[in-house]
N, C-alpha and C positions, 0 to 999 in steps of 0.2 A: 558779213555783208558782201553780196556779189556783186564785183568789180570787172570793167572788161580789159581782156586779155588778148595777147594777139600773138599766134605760133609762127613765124615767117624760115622758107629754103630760100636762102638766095639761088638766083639763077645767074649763071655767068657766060651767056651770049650776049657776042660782038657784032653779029653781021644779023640780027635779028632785023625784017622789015614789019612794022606794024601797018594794018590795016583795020583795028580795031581802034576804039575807043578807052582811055583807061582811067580809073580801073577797068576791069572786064570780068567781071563774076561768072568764075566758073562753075560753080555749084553753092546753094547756101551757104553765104560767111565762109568762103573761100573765093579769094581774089588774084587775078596776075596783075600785078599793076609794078610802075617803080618802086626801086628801093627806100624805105621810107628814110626819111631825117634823121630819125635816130638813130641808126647804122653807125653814125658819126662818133657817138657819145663815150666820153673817156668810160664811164664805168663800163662799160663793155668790153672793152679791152683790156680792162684788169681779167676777165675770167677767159679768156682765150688763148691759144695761142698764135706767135706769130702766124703760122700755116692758116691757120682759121681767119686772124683777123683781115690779111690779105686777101683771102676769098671773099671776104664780106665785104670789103673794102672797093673789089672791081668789079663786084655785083651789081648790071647798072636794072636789072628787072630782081623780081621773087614773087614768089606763093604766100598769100596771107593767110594767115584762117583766125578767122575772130572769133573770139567769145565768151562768155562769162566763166567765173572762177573765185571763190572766198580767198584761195591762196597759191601759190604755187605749187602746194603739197596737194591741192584737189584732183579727184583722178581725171585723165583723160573726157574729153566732150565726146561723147556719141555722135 
């Protein structure tokens, strides 16, 4: 059963000024918007490293891209 999924790059600008709205859909089921809530979440940080969780950590924007998926092992969305 296909479940939704969401591929997120953090971005890590500081001095970004918005003049948009957010989210702000850049193309279908890709979004720039803040970093979502979950960024927080202890089981994430079990599979990263320091270097990584740090990035993710000061990432106050990112790139979304949503979308379905039976599993993580499902190939790539078109």
């Amino acid at each position: 059963m296909e479940t939704d999924w969401c591929a997120v790059a953090p971005l890590d600008y500081r001095d970004i000024q918005l003049d948009v709205e957010l989210p702000f859909e850049l193309a279908p089921n890709i979004l720039f918007d803040r970093s979502p809530d979950w960024f927080e979440e202890e089981t994430l940080a079990e599979s990263m490293s320091s270097h990584q969780l740090r990035d993710l950590q000061n990432a106050e924007f990112a790139l979304l891209y949503r979308f379905k998926a039976n599993s993580l092992e499902d190939a790539d969305p078109q």
